[in-house]
TORPA-4810 file (N, C-alpha, C, O; in nm, 3 decimals):
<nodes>
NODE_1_7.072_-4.479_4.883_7.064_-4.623_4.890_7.205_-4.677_4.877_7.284_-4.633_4.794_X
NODE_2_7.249_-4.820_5.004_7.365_-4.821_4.957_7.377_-4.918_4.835_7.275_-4.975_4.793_X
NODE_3_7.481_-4.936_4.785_7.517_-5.041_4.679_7.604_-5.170_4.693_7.594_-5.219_4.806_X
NODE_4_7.666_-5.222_4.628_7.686_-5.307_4.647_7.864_-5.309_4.630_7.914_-5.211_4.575_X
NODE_5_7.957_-5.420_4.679_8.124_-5.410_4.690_8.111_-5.501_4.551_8.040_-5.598_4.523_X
NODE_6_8.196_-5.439_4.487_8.259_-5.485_4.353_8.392_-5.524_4.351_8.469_-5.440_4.397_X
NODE_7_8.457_-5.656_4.299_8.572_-5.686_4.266_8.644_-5.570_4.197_8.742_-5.506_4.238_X
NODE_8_8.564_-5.556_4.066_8.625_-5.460_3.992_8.516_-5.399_3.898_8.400_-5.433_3.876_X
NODE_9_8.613_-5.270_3.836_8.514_-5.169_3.811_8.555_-5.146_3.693_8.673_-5.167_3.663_X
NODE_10_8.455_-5.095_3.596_8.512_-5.018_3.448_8.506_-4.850_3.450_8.402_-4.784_3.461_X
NODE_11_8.633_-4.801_3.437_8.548_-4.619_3.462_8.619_-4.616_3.312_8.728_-4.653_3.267_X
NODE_12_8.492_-4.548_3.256_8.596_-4.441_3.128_8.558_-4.293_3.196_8.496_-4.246_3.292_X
NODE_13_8.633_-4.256_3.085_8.587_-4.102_3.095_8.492_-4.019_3.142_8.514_-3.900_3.166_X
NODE_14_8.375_-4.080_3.158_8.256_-4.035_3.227_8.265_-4.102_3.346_8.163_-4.089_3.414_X
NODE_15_8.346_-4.164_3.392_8.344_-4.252_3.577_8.261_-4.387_3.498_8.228_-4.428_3.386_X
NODE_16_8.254_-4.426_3.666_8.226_-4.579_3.654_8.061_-4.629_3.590_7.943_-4.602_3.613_X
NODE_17_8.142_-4.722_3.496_8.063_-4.785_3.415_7.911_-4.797_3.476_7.909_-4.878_3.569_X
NODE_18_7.790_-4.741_3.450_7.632_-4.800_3.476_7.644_-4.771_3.666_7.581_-4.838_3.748_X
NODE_19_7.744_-4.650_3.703_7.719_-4.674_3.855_7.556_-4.590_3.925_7.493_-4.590_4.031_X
NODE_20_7.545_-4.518_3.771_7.387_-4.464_3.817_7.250_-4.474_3.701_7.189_-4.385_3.642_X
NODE_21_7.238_-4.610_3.701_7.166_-4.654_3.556_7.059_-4.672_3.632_6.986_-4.739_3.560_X
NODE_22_7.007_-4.654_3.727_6.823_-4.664_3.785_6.819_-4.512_3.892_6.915_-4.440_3.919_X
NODE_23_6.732_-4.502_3.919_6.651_-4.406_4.043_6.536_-4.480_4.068_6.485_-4.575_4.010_X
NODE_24_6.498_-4.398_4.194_6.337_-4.435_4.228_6.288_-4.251_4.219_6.336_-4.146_4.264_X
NODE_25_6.206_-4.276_4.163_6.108_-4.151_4.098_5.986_-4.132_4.239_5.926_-4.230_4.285_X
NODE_26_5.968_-3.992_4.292_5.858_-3.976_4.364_5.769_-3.949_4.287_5.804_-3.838_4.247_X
NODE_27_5.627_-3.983_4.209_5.555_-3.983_4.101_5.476_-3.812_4.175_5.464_-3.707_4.112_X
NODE_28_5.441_-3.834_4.297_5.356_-3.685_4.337_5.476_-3.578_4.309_5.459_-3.487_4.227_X
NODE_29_5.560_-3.588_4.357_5.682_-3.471_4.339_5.742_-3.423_4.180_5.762_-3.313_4.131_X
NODE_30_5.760_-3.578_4.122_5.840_-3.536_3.987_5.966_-3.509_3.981_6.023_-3.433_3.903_X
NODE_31_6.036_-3.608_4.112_6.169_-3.522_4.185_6.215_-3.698_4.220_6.164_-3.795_4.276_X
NODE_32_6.357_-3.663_4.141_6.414_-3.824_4.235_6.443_-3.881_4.396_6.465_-3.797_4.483_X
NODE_33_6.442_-3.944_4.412_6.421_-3.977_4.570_6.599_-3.967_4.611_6.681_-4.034_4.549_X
NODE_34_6.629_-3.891_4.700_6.722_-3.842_4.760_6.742_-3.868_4.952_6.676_-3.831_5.048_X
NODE_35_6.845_-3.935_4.939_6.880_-3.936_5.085_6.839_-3.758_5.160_6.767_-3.746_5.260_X
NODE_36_6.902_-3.638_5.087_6.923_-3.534_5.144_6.762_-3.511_5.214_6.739_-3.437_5.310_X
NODE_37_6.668_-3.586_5.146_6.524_-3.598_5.171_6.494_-3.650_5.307_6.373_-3.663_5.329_X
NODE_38_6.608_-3.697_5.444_6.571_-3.777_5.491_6.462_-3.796_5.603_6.458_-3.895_5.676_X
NODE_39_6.361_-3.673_5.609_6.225_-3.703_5.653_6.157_-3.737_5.611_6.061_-3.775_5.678_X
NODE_40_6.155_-3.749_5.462_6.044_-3.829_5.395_6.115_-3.966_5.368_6.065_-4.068_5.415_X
NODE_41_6.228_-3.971_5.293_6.279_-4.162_5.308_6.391_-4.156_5.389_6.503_-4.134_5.343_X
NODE_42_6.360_-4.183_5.557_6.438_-4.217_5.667_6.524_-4.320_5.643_6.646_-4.313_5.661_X
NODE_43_6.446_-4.449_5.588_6.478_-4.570_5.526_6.605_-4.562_5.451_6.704_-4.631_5.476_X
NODE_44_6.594_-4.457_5.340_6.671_-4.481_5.231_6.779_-4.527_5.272_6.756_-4.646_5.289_X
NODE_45_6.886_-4.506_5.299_7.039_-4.544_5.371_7.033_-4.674_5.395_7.120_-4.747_5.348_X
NODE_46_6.924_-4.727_5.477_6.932_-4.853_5.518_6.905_-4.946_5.404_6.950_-5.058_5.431_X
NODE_47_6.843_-4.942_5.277_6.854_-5.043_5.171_6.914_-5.028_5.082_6.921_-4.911_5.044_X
NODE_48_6.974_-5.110_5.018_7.049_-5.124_4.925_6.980_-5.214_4.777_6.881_-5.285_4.757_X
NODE_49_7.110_-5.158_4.686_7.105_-5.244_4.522_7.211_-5.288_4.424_7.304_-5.223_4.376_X
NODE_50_7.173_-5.423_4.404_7.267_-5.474_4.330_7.217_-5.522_4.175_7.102_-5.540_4.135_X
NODE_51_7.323_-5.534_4.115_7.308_-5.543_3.970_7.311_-5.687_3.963_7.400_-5.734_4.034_X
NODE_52_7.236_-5.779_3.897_7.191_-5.922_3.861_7.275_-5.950_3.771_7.316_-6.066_3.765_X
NODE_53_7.319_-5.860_3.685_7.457_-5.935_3.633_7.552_-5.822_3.617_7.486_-5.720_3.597_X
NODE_54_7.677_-5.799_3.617_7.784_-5.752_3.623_7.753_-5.630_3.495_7.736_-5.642_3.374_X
NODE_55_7.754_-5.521_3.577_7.718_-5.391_3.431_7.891_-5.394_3.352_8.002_-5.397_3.405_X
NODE_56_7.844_-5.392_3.194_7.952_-5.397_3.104_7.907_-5.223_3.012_7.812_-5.148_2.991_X
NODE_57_7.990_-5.232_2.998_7.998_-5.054_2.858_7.884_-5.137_2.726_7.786_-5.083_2.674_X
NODE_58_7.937_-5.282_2.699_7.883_-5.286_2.578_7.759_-5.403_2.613_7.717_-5.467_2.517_X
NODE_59_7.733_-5.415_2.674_7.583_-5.494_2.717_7.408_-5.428_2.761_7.400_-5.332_2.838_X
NODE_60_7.351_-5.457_2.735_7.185_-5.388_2.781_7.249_-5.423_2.952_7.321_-5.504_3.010_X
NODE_61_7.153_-5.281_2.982_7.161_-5.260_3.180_7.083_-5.364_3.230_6.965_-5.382_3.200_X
NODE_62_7.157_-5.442_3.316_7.070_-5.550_3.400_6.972_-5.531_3.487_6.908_-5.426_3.485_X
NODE_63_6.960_-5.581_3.532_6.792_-5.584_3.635_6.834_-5.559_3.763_6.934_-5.621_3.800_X
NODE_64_6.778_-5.476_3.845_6.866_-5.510_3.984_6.781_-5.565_4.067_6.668_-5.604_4.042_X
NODE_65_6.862_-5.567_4.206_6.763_-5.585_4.303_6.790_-5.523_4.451_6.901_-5.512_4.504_X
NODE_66_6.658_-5.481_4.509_6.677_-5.387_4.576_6.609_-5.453_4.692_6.499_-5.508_4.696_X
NODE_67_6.757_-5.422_4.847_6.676_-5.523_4.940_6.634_-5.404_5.032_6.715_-5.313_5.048_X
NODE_68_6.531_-5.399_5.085_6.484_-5.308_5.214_6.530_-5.324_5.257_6.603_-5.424_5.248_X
NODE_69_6.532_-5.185_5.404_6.561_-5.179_5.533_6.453_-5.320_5.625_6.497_-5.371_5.728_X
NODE_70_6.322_-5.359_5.568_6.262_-5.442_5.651_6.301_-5.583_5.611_6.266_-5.679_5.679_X
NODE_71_6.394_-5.599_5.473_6.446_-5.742_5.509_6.341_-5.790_5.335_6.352_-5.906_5.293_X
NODE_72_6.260_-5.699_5.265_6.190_-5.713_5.136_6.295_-5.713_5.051_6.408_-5.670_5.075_X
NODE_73_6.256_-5.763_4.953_6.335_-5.789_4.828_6.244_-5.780_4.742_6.138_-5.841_4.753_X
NODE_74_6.292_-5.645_4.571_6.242_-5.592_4.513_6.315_-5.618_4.365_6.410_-5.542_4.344_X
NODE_75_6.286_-5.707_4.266_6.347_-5.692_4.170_6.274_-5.619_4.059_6.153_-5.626_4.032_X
NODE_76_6.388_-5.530_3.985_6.345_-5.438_3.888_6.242_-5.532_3.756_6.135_-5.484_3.718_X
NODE_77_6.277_-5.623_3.718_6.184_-5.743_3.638_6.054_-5.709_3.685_5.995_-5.637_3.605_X
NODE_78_5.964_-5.747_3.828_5.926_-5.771_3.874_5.801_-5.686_3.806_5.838_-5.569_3.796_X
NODE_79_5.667_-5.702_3.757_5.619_-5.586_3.722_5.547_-5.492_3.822_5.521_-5.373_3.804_X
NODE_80_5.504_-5.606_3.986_5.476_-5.512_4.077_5.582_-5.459_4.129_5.559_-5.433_4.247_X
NODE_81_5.730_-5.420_4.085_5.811_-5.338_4.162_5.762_-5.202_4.222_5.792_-5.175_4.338_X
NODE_82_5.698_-5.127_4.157_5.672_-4.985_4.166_5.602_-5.007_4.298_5.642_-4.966_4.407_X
NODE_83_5.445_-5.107_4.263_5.379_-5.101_4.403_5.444_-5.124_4.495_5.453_-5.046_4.589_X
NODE_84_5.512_-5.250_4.487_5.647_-5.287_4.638_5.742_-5.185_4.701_5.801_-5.192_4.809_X
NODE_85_5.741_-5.071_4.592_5.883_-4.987_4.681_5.798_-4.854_4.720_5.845_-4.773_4.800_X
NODE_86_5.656_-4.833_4.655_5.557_-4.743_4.685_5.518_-4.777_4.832_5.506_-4.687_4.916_X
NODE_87_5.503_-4.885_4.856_5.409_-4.953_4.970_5.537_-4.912_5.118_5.527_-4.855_5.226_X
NODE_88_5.633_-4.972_5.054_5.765_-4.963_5.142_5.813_-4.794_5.240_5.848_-4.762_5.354_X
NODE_89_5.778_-4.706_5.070_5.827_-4.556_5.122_5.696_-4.473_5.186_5.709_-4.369_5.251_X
NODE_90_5.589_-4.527_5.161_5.447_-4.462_5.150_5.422_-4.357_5.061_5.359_-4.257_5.097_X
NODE_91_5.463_-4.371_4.954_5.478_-4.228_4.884_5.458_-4.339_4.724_5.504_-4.453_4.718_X
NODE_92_5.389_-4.276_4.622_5.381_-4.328_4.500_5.542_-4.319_4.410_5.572_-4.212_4.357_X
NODE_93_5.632_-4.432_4.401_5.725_-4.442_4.369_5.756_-4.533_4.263_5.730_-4.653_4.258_X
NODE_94_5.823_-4.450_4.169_5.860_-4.539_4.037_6.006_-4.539_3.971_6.079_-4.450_3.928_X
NODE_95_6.015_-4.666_3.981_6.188_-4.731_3.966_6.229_-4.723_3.832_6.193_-4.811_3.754_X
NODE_96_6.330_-4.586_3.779_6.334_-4.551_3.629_6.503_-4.616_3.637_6.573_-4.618_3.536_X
</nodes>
């Protein structure tokens, strides 16, 4: 999935600050959803996610939001997210 252009970035020592603070979970597999996958999410590449507010080292992880390849918009808040990005991939998917 792509992400989003940042002004600026925080890296410590472990790299950049919250640059992998969600996945989408395949719930039948038990296996994170991976581009390298791309017969099962063709899609993936084409949508992207952004962070709702600017990830900090010392703040709770924000909410994102994730726009489809069809032009949907998915925020992590949202409590039907799971069904929305399930419905999207056809596959039972859950946004950890």
């Amino acid at each position: 999935m792509g992400g989003e252009q940042l002004e600026e970035i925080e890296i410590t020592s472990h790299g950049v600050v919250r640059e992998r603070a969600y996945a989408l979970l395949n719930l039948d597999t038990g296996k994170v959803v991976s581009a390298k996958g791309s017969k099962l999410y063709s899609d993936l590449l084409k949508c992207s996610a952004r962070y709702v507010l600017t990830p900090s080292r010392s703040g709770k992880i924000s909410s994102v939001i994730v726009t489809l390849a069809n032009g949907g918009v998915v925020n992590s808040d949202d409590p039907s997210s799971n069904e929305k990005l399930s419905k999207f991939f056809g596959r039972q998917i859950q946004l950890i």
